[in-house]
N, C-alpha and C positions, 0 to 999 in steps of 0.2 A: 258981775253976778257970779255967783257961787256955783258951778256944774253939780250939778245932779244926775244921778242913775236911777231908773226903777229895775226890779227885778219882776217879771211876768211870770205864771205858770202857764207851761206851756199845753196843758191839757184843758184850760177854761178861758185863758188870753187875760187875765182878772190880774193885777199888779200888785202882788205881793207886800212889798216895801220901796223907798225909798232909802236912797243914801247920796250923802255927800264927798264929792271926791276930796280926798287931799290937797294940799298945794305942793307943790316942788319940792318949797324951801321948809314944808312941814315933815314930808319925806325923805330929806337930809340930814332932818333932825333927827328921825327914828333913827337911820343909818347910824348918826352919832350915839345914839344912847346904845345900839346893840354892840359896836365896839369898846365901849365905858363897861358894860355886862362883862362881854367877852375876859376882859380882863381880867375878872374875878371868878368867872365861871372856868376857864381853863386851867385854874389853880384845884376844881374839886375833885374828890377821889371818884372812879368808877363804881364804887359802892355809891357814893349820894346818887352820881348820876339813875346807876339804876333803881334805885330807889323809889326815883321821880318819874322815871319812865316806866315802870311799873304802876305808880300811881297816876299816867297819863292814861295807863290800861284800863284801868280804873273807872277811870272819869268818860271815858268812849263808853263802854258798857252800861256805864249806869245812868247815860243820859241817849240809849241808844234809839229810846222813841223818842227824841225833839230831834237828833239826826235826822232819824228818817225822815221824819216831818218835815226838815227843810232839804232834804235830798230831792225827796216826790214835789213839791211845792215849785221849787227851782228850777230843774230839769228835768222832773217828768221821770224820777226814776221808777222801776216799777219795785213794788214793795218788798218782793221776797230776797231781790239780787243789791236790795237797800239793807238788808240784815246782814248779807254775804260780806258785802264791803264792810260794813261795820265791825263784825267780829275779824276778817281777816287785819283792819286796820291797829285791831288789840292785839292781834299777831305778832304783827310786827313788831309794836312796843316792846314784847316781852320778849320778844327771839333778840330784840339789838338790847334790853337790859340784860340778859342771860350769857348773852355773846361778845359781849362790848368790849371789856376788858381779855379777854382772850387775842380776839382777833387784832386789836392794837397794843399788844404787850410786847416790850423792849425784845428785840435779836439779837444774841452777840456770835461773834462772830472773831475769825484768829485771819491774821495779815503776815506779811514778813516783815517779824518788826516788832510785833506786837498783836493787840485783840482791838475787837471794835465792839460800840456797839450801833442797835440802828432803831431809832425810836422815831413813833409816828405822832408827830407833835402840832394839834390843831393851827389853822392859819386867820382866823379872823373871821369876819361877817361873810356870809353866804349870801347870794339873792337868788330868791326862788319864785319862779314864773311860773303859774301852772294854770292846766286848764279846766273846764268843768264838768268832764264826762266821767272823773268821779272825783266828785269835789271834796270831799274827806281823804281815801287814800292816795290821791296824788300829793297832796302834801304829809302828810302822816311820813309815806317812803320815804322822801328827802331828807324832811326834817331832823325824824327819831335819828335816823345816821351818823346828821351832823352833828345835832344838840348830844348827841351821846358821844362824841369824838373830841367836844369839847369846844368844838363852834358855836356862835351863837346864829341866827337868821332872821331875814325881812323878808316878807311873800307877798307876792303881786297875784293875786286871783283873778278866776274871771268876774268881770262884772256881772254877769247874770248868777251867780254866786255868792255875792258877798255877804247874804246873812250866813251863810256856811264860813267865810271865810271868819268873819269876827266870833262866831262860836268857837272856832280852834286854838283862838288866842285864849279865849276864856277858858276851855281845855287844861290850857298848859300853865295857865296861872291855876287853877286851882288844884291842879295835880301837885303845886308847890314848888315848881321853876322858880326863876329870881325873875324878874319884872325884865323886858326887853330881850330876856337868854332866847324867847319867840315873836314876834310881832306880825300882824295882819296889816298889808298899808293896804289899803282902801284908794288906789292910783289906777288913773290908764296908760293903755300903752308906753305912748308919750314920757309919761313919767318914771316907768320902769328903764326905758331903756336912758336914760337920763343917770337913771340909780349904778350903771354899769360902771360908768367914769365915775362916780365917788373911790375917792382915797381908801377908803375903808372898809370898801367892799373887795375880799381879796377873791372869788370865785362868784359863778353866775351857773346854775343847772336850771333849765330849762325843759317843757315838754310842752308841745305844739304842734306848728304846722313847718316842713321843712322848710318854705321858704322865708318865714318871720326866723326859725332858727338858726339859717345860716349870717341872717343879718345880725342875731344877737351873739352868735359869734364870734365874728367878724370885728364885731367892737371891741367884744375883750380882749383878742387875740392881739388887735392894735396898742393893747395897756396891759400887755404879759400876763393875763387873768386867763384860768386854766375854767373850762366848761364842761358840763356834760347834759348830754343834747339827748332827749329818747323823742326822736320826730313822727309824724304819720309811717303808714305804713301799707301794703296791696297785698296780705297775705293769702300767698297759696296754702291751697289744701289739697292734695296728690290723692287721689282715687287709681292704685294700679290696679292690674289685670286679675291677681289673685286675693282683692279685699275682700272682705266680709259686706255686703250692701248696706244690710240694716246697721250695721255698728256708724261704717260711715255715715248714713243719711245722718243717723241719730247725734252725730257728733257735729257734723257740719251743719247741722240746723242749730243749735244751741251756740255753736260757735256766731254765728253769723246775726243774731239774734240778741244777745247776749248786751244787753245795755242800749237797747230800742235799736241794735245797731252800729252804736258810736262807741266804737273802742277801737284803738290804735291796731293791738291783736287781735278781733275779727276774723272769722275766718270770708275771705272778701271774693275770691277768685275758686275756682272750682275746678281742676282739671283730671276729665277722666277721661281714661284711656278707651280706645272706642269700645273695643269690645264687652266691657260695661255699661258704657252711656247710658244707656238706654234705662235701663232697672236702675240704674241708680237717679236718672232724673226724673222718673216717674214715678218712683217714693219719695223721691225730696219733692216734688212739686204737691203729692198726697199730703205730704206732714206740714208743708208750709202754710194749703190750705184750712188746715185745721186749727193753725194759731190764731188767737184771740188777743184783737186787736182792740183796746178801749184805755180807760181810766186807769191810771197807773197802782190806786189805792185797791183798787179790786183783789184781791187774793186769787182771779181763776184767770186775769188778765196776762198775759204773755210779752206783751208788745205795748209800750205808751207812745205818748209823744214825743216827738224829737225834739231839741231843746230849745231851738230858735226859731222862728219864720224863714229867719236869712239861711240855715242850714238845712232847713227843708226843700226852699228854693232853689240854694246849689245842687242837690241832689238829682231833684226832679231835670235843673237844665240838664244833668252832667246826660241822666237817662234819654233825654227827648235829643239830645247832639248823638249819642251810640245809635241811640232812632235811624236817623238820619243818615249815618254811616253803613247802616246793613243790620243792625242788632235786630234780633225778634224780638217782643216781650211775651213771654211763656206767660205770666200769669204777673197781675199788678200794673203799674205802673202809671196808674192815675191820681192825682190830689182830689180828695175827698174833700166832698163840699160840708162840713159840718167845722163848727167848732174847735179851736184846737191846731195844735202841727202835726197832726199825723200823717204817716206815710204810709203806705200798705207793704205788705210784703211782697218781694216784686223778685224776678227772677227773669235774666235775659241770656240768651242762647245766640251760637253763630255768631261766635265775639271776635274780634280780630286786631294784631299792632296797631297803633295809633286812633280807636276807640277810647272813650273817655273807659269803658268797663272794662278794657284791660290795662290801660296803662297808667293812669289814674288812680285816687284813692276816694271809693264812694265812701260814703261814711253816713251811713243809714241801712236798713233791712231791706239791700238789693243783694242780689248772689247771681255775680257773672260767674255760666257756664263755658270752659274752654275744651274743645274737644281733640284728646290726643292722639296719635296715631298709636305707642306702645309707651312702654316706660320709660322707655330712653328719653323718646318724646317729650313725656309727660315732665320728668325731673328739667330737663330743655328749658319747657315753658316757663317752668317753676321759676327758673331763675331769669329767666327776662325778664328783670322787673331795676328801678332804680332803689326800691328800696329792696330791706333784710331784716324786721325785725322778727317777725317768728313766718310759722307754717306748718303742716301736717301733711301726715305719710302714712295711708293707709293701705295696709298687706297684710295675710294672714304669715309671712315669713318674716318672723320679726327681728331675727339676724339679717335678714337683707335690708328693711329699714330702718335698723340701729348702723348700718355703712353706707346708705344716702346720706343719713341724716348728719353722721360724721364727717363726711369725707364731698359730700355733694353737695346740701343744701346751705345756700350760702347766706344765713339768717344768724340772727342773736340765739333764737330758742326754734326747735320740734317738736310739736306733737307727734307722737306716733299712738296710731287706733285711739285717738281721743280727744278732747279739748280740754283743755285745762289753764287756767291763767293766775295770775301772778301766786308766787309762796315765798312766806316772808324766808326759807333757809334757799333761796335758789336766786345765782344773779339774774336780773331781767335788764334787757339793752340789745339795741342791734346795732346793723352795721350798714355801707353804701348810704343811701339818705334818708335812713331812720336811724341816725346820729351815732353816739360811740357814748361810752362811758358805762357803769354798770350801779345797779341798786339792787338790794337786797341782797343776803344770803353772809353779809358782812362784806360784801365790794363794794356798797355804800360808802362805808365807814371807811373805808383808806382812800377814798374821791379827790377829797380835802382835807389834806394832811399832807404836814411835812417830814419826807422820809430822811431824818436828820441821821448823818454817818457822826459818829462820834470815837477817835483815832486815840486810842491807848498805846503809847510804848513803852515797851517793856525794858 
């Protein structure tokens, strides 16, 4: 019997679509054809390419209400931060056709002996694993990179995603790509990592959960396949002694909020210095109560639902185990008996090591509060954490927190006095086990590529 997926919305529980997974041996084939592309796509100039990625910019914008349609449909995105992603996803296109040819253009370079030069020369089929909390620009990032570096690519989506995923195939054929230079496999797990050991697949980027990615890893590592990993994440956000209150509330509520919750950069953890505490939790607990929680299509909605049953349910245990451990809950923290996966906005206080709300990655619209003794303190906590990929630093001395941020916080990215998340000229990636590797800004584009020395003597 043929496996089947449905895809659910998750704001009415109603089954969207159905689809059929792939086979194996059907997804071996893809692999084979995206290498058969490869061949002829990495012979074309970065004039076509941009060309095409331009006209991929295109095709996003001009079909950016059936996106959203299957963005909110899928996971529950809510509508306005469904336009957000969409237009920064034409961003990108345009910044990697704008920038493509610059950033990979030949180096030469004098030896003893002679000159060199050093050219960054595509390596073959990529496989890209990605997940569904934003299911257009997580692949958009990777791809435009590759496919503009002269790679060709196969992507493994989520399953609760896959009408998004087979719309970005169509994307990129009608933008004018050659047939296989992108492909959507329509596969689980199982079969992605299956896709790793093909011959043909010369790199694997990934973005996840850290422990699914050190496994995928793991295997390439085993068959000299070079990855790049952007895993979960427990971002701090640094409330010192001389912030601003309202700027911070107003930033750490958007941060934390910010995609029903589920975003890797979240701002997740909360640490302010005591002498704050107070004023600042008793306007963030004001503003939190204020957000409106409902239907994602809503234009006044702030808050949808979360994408799955099963993610709402991790959430909910991770909150009811902190319970258990000492946590207060300040406001929230109950599954609401209607319709839907929603979560409420929930806020826990008196958080301590070895709580699932501090050491852990919630991933939903909870905001553990940590309470610091001073700054020292505060940057301290900051970094007790296993992962790095961003975090924020709020002080009205913005010299003092442009030299944390430098020199202390041991993350990919800083906010300072603000939230702010992905831009297509700036690299995004962390570090510890929110993986290694960089996208955007043009450190996509050198990921996968071969940095060829080429030896002139004179």
């Amino acid at each position: 019997m043929t496996d089947k997926v449905q895809t659910i919305n998750p704001a009415t529980e109603e089954t969207v679509a159905e689809y059929t997974l792939m086979s194996e041996a059907d997804a071996n084939q893809a692999v084979d054809n995206a290498h058969e592309a490869f061949l002829s796509w990495k012979k074309t100039s970065f004039d076509e390419r941009a060309k095409l990625m331009n006209n991929l910019a295109d095709q996003i914008e001009n079909n950016a209400d059936a996106i959203l349609d299957l963005m909110t449909k899928e996971m529950g995105k809510v509508t306005e931060q469904g336009k957000q992603e969409i237009a920064l996803c034409a961003s990108i296109c345009r910044y990697t056709a704008e920038n493509g040819e610059k950033v990979l253009e030949d180096e030469n370079r004098v030896y003893d002996g002679g000159s060199a030069i050093i050219t960054f020369q595509p390596i073959g089929v990529i496989l890209g694993i990605q997940p569904w909390n934003f299911p257009l620009y997580q692949v958009i990032r990777y791809s435009a990179a590759n496919v503009m570096a002269g790679n060709t690519t196969v992507m493994k989506h989520a399953a609760n995603v896959f009408g998004m995923a087979e719309f970005i195939e169509k994307l990129y054929l009608n933008a004018g790509f050659p047939k296989n230079v992108y492909q959507s496999l329509l596969i689980d797990g199982k079969t992605a990592s299956k896709l790793i050991e093909h011959d043909k697949v010369r790199g694997v980027t990934f973005t996840g959960s850290d422990n699914v990615g050190k496994t995928v890893a793991e295997t390439a590592a085993g068959l000299s396949k070079k990855t790049v990993l952007e895993l979960g994440s427990n971002d701090a956000f640094v409330v010192l002694s001389d912030a601003d209150i309202e700027t911070a509330v107003e930033a750490c509520v958007q941060g934390r909020i910010v995609n029903n919750g589920e975003t890797c950069v979240a701002a997740k953890r909360f640490i302010i210095v005591d002498s704050v505490y107070d004023a600042f939790r008793d306007k963030f607990v004001e503003a939190f109560k204020a957000l409106k929680v409902g239907d994602p299509t809503d234009p006044e909605t702030d808050l949808g639902p979360m994408a799955r049953e099963d993610l709402r349910d991790k959430l909910h245990e991770q909150v009811e185990e902190s319970v258990k451990s000492g946590v207060t809950v300040t406001l929230g923290g109950e599954v609401p008996d209607k319709t839907g996966w929603f979560y409420p906005v929930t806020i826990l206080e008196n958080i301590k090591p070895g709580m699932p709300a501090y050491d852990d990655e919630l991933f939903g619209p909870v905001a553990s509060f940590i309470r610091a003794k001073n700054d020292a303190d505060a940057m301290r906590i900051a970094n007790d954490s296993r992962y790095g990929l961003g975090g924020g630093i709020f002080t009205t001395d913005k010299q003092k927190a442009i030299d944390l941020a430098r020199e202390e916080f041991d993350t990919g990215m800083v906010n300072i006095n603000g939230y702010s998340l992905a831009q297509p000229n700036l690299p995004f990636g962390g570090v510890k086990d929110s993986g290694y590797g960089r996208e955007h800004g043009g450190f996509g584009m050198k990921e996968f590529v071969n940095e060829k020395t080429i030896f002139i003597a004179e």
